[in-house]
Structures are given as structure tokens and as C-alpha cells.
C-alpha positions in Angstrom: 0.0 0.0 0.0 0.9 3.3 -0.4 2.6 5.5 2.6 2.3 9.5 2.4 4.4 12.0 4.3 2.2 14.9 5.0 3.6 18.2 5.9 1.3 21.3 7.5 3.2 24.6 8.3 1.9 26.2 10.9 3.8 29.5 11.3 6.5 30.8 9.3 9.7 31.9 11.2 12.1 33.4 8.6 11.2 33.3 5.5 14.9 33.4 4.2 15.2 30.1 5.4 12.2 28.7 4.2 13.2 29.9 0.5 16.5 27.9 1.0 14.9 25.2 2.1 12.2 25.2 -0.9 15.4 25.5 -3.3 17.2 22.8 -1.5 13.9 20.0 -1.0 13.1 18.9 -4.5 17.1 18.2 -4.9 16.6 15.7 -2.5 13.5 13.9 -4.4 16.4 12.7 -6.7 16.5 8.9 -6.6 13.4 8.5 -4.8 10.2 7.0 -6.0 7.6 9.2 -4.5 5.0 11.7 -6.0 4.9 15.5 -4.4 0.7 16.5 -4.2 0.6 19.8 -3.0 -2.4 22.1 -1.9 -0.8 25.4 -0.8 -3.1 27.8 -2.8 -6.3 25.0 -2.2 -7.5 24.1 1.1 -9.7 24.8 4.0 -9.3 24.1 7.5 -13.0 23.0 8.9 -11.8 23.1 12.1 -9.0 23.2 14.3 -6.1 26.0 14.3 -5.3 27.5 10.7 -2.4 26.7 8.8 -0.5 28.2 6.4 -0.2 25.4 3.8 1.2 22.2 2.9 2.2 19.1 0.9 1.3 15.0 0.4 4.6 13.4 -0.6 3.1 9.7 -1.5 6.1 6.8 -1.7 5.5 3.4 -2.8 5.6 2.3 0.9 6.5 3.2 4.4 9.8 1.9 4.1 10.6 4.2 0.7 9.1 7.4 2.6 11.7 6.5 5.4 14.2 6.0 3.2 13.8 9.5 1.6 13.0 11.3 5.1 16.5 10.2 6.1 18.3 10.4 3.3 21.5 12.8 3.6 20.4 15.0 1.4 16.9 15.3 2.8 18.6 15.9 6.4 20.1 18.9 4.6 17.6 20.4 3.8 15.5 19.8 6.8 17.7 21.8 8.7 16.3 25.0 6.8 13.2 24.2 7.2 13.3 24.0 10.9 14.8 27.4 11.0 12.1 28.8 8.6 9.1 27.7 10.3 7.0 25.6 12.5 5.7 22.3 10.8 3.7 19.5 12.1 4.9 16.3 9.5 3.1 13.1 10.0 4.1 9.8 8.2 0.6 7.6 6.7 0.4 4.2 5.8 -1.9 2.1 4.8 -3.6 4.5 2.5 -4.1 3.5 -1.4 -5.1 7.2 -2.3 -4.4 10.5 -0.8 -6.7 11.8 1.4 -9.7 14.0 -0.2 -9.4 16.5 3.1 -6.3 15.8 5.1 -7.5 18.5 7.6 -11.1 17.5 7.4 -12.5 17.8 11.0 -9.0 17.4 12.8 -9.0 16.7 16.7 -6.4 17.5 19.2 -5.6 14.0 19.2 -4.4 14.1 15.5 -2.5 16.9 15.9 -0.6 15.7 18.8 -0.2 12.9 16.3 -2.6 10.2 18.0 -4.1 8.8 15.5 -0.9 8.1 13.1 1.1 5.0 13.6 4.2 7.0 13.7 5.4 10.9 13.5 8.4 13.1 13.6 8.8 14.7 16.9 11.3 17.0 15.4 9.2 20.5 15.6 7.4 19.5 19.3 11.3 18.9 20.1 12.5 22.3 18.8 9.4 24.4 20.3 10.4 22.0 23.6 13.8 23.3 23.7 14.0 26.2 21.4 16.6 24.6 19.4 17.2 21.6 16.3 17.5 18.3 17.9 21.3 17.7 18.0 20.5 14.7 16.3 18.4 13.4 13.5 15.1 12.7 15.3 13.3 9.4 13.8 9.7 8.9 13.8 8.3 8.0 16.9 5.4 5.8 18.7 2.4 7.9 18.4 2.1 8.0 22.0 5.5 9.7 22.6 5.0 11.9 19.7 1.8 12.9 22.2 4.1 13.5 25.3 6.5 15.7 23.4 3.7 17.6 22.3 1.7 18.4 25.5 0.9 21.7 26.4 -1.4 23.3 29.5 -4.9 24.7 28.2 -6.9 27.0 30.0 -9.4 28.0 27.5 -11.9 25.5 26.2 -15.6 25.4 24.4 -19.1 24.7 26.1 -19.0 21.0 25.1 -19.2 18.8 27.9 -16.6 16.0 28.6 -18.7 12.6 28.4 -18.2 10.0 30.8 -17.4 7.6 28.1 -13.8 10.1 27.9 -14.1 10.4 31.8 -14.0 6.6 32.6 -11.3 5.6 29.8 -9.1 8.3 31.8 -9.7 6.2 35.2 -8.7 3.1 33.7 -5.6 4.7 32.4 -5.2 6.0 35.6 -5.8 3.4 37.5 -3.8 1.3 35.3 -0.4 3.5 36.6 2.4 1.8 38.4 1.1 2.2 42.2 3.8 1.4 45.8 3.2 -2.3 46.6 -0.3 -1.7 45.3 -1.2 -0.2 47.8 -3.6 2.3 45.4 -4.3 5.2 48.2 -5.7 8.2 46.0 -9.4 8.8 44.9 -10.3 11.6 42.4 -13.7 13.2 42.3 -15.3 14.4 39.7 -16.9 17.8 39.4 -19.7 18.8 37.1 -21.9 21.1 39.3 -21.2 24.9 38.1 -21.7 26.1 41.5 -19.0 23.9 42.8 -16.7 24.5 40.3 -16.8 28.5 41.3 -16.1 27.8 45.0 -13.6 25.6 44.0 -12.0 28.4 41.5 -11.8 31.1 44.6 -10.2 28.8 46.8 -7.5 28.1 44.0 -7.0 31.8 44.0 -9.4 33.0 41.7 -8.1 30.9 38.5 -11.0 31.5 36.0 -10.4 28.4 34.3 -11.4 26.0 37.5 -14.8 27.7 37.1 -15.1 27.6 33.1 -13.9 24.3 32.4 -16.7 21.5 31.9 -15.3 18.8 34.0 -12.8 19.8 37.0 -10.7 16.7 38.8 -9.6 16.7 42.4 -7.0 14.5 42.9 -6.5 13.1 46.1 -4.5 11.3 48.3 -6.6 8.6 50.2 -5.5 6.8 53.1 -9.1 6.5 54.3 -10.0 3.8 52.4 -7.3 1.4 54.1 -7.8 3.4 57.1 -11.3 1.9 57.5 -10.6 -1.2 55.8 -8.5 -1.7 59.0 -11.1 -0.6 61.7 -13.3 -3.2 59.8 -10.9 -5.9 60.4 -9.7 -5.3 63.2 -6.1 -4.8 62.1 -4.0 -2.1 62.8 -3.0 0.9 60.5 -0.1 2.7 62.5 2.2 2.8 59.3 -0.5 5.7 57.9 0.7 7.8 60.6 4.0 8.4 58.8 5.7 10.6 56.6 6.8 7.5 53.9 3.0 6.7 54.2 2.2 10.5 52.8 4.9 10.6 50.2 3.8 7.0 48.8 0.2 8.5 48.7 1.2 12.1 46.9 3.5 9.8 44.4 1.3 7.6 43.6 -1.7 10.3 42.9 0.4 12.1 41.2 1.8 8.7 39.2 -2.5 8.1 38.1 -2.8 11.8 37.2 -0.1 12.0 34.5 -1.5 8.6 33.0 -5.2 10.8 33.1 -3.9 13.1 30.7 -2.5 11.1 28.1 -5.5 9.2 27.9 -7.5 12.5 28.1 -5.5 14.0 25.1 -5.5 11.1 23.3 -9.0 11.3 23.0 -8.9 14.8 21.6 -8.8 16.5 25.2 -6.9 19.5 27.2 -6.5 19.8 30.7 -4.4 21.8 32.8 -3.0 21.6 36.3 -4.1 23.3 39.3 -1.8 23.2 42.2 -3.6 26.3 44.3 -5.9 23.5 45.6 -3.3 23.3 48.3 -3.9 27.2 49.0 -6.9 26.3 51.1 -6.5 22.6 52.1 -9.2 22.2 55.0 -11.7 23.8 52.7 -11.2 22.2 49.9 -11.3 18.9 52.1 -14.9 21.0 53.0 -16.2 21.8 50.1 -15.4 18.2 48.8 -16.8 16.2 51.8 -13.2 14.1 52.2 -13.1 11.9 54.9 -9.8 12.4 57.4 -6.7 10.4 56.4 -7.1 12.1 52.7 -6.2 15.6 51.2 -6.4 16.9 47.2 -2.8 16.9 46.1 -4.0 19.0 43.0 -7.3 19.9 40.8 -6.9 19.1 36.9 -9.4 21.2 34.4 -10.5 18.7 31.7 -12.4 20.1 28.4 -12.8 20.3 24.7 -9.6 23.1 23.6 -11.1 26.2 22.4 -8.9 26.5 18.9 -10.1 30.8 19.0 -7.7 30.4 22.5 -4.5 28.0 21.3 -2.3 26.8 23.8 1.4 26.4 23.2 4.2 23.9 23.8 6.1 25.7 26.6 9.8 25.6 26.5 12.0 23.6 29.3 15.5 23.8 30.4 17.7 21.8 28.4 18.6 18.3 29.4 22.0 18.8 30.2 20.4 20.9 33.2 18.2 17.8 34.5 19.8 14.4 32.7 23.1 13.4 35.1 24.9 10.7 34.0 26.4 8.5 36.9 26.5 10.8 39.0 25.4 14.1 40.1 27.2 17.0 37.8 25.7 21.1 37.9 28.6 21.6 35.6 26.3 22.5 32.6 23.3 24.7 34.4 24.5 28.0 34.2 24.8 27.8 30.7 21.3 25.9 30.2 19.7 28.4 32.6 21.6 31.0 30.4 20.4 30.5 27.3 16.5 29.2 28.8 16.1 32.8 30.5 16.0 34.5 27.0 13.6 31.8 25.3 11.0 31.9 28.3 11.4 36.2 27.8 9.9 35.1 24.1 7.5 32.6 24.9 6.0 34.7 27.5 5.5 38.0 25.1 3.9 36.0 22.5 1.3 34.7 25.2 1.0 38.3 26.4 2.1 37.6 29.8 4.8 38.6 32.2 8.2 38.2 30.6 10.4 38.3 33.2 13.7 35.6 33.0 12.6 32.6 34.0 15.3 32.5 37.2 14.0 35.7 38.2 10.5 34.6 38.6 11.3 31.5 40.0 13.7 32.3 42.6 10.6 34.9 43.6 8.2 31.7 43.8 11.0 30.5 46.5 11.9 33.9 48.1 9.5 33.6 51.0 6.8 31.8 53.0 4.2 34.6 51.7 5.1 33.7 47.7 4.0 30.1 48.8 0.4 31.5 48.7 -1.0 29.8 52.5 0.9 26.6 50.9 3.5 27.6 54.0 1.5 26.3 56.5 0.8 22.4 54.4 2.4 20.1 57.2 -0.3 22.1 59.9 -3.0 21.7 57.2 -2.5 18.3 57.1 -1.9 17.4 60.8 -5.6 18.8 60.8 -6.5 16.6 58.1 -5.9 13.1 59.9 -1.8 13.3 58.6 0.3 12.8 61.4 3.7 12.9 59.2 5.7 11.1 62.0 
């Protein structure tokens, strides 16, 4: 069957570069058996964020449109084009004609690549880290193409989330790696508008809590074993210690993170919400939790609003996080060096403050007051059935 390399730009960065690269492309066609279909000056995007244009390359098979996609002289090229502008390519196969529409009613799942067998990560790597992969990226497993391509959303339509999406998420969740499985969190799921606004005010007023369709409160939940005990009898002093609490945070935090892939996979956004620990006791309240259990974080869950696009926010570079046999800070002035200036960027073009990255987060450490009443946790929790011993 026939395999199809299909390229979308999405924003042009210099258009220099993109010329060089448009010189420099159909060079490397030479010796390949594949058929360029383009519709730059013919398309329409029926939903989903707009594009600027793009091309079908069709090869005999997948292993011809690898073959060209890593040729040397291809690689060449493909350096341009990564300077010139964003992309999102996606290798097909199994497809004896091109397809009609390729962007015909697109969901966030496709364009994080979920619904391709395979996809090259390279522009969700560059936007990641601001840079060209130092080396050629292959294609990837659909779902790490998804992971490189995660962003936070805080804006999303009136569609609700159905529980169809809801309980696929759970499984995923529950379906994390869990201490001895030993499974102490819970997550409840919020609906009720009313709720959602209290819920939003104790988080500090984040709008989003409150506009999202489905809001998750993700908790740690010792109660469950706690009267699982008391009903047999049995003893449950080991709760009452500090390894007891971190095994309960981790694993929460462990079935969250498996949430959200399974909720972007199925065309999804969500963002985190760590103010739920501004207010611990009355968000315990609010959410009727028994003692013994505390939300480690709310998640907003909803349909992305594409008139409100998120972005892939930058990180520091590996060689300020990946140690290799031992521990080594050797690198991290120069990774925090040249992150400062690419958060700067990233935070103009989402209109927000744009203040170096170290300077904002050394702030977010300065003081028991920039911990927003998350200072006074370990009392929070006492009150909440935690000894921490």
C-alpha cells in the first residue's frame, strides 16, 4: 500500500530560510520514487487551528518514505526548514489514495499525532527546547509523539466531557504503576457549576477551575485502608508516617499523569491546578473528604477552544536535568543562560509577564508569603488526619 508523508506549516519563522529550504527539497527527491501533491493555494481548515499550507509526498511504501526522510540529502535540507518555520509532518500508511481533506475535521488527538502509527517529533522537540535536535530525530510511537507535544490549556468550548472520555481516563489512571499496590488516591469528579466556582476562589481566583466543563480533584486517600482496618480489626499505624504520605502524593500524582494522556488522546486538554493546596481544610470541605485524605491537586479537563490556542512551553535543556552517573551542575548555568531568554519570548507571545525565567522563579522561592498559605501544608494536614511522624 501506499505510505504518504504529510507536511502542514503552521507559522513561518524566517522566511529566508524557508526559501533555502524550498530550493534545497526537491534536490533531495532525486532517486526516490515518490509523487509531491501539493495544496498550498487550495484548502480549507474546517476546524481546528489554521495553517499556512502544505504538501502530500506519496512513496510506494513506508519503508521508501523513510528512506527518503532520512536520506543525507533530505537531512540537509530539513535543517532550513526548521529554522524557517514551524511544521507538524506526519508519516501515513496504509492509504491507497491520498486523502480527499487531510484536515477535514481534525482533533487535538491528530495533531498531537494520535491517530498516526508513527510521527516526527522534530518541531514538538525544537518548540520543547527552542533549538534543532542535535540529532536526526526518527519517527516516533504515536504516544511519545503525544508527550513531546503536551501543552497546559486553559481555555476551552461549552462541550461537555462525556463520561465515556471520563472513565477511559480512570482506567488509564488506575492502570499507573502504584507502591506495593497499595492504590491510596481517589479523584472526584466535578460537574456542578456552582461547585466548580467555589472551587476556583479557593484556587486563587483561576477563572479556568470555574469555566472548564469537568474539573478533577485529585487526592490522596488513606481513608480507604484506614477503614478497611477498623473493619478488620487490624492495625494501621504505618499511615501515621511521613513514607506513608509521600507513597500516597506519588502515587496520585503517578495516576494523574496517566489521566492526561489518555485524556489527550481522546482529543482532550487539561491543565493543572496546584492552588488546591492554598486552602487545604476547605477544599477537604467543600469536597466532603473523609480524614486520612487531602487533594494533592485539581486538573481542568475540556474540549480546547482552537479561537484560545495553547502552546508547547519551553524547558531547560537536558543537560540541566539528565546526570549521568553521577550528580554533575557543571552545565546549568549555561542551560539556565540560554533558557532565561527563550521563556522572555515565549511569555511576550502569550501576552504575559516576561520576566527571565530564574528571576520569577527564585521569587516563587523567596519567602513563605510567595508560597500562597501553601506555608502552613504540614499544619494543614496534621488537621486533616496526617500525622507525618
Amino acid at each position: 500500500m501506499s505510505a504518504y508523508v504529510v507536511f502542514l506549516r503552521e507559522r513561518t519563522l524566517d522566511a529566508g530560510e524557508l526559501d533555502t529550504y524550498a530550493k534545497e527539497a526537491p534536490a533531495a527527491r532525486e532517486g526516490h520514487d515518490l509523487t509531491p501533491l501539493a495544496f498550498y493555494d487550495d484548502f480549507e481548515v474546517l476546524e481546528g487551528p489554521t495553517i499556512e499550507g502544505g504538501v502530500i509526498l506519496r512513496f510506494p511504501d513506508m519503508q521508501a518514505a523513510r528512506a527518503w526522510y532520512h536520506s543525507p540529502a533530505y537531512q540537509a535540507a530539513r535543517a532550513h526548514r526548521f529554522k524557517g518555520a514551524e511544521y507538524r509532518v506526519v508519516l501515513l500508511d496504509g492509504i491507497d489514495a491520498p486523502p480527499a481533506a487531510w484536515v477535514d475535521a481534525p482533533t487535538h488527538a491528530q495533531e498531537s499525532g494520535m491517530t498516526s502509527q508513527q510521527i516526527d517529533p522534530a518541531t514538538a522537540w525544537q518548540a520543547r527546547y527552542g533549538e534543532v535536535a542535535t540529532r536526526p530525530l526518527p519517527p516516533v510511537p504515536a504516544v511519545l509523539a503525544a508527550l513531546l507535544a503536551h501543552r497546559s490549556v486553559r481555555a476551552y468550548t461549552d462541550q461537555p466531557v462525556d463520561d465515556e472520555a471520563l472513565e477511559l481516563a480512570i482506567a488509564a489512571a488506575q492502570s499507573a504503576s502504584s507502591s506495593s499496590n497499595l492504590q491510596p488516591w481517589s479523584v472526584i469528579a466535578v460537574r456542578d457549576p456552582a461547585r466548580r466556582a467555589r472551587l476556583a476562589e479557593l484556587a486563587g481566583g483561576q477563572r479556568h477551575v470555574a469555566e472548564a466543563p469537568l474539573f478533577l480533584a485529585w487526592v490522596a486517600d488513606w481513608s480507604r485502608l484506614r477503614r478497611l482496618g477498623a473493619a478488620q480489626g487490624v492495625a494501621t499505624d504505618g499511615i501515621d508516617y511521613l513514607e506513608s504520605y509521600t507513597v500516597g502524593v506519588v502515587d496520585t500524582a503517578l495516576a494523574a499523569q496517566n489521566a492526561v494522556v489518555a485524556f489527550e488522546a481522546q482529543g482532550l486538554g487539561i491543565v493543572y491546578i496546584g492552588g488546591m493546596r492554598n486552602q487545604p481544610e476547605a477544599a477537604a470541605a467543600e469536597l466532603g473528604l473523609p480524614q486520612d485524605s487531602f487533594v494533592v491537586f485539581g486538573m481542568c479537563v475540556g474540549h480546547p477552544d482552537q479561537a484560545r490556542p495553547a502552546e508547547i512551553k519551553p524547558r531547560l535543556a537536558q543537560a540541566a536535568v539528565l546526570h549521568r552517573e553521577h550528580y554533575d551542575a557543571a552545565g546549568e548555568a549555561v542551560a539556565v543562560g540560554h533558557y532565561d531568554p527563550l521563556m522572555r519570548r515565549f511569555q511576550q507571545d502569550q501576552q504575559r509577564d516576561d520576566r527571565p525565567w530564574s528571576q520569577t522563579s527564585l521569587q516563587r522561592v523567596g519567602s513563605a508569603e510567595a508560597l500562597m498559605g501553601r506555608h502552613r501544608l504540614r499544619e494543614a494536614l496534621n488537621a486533616l488526619g496526617f500525622a507525618l511522624r
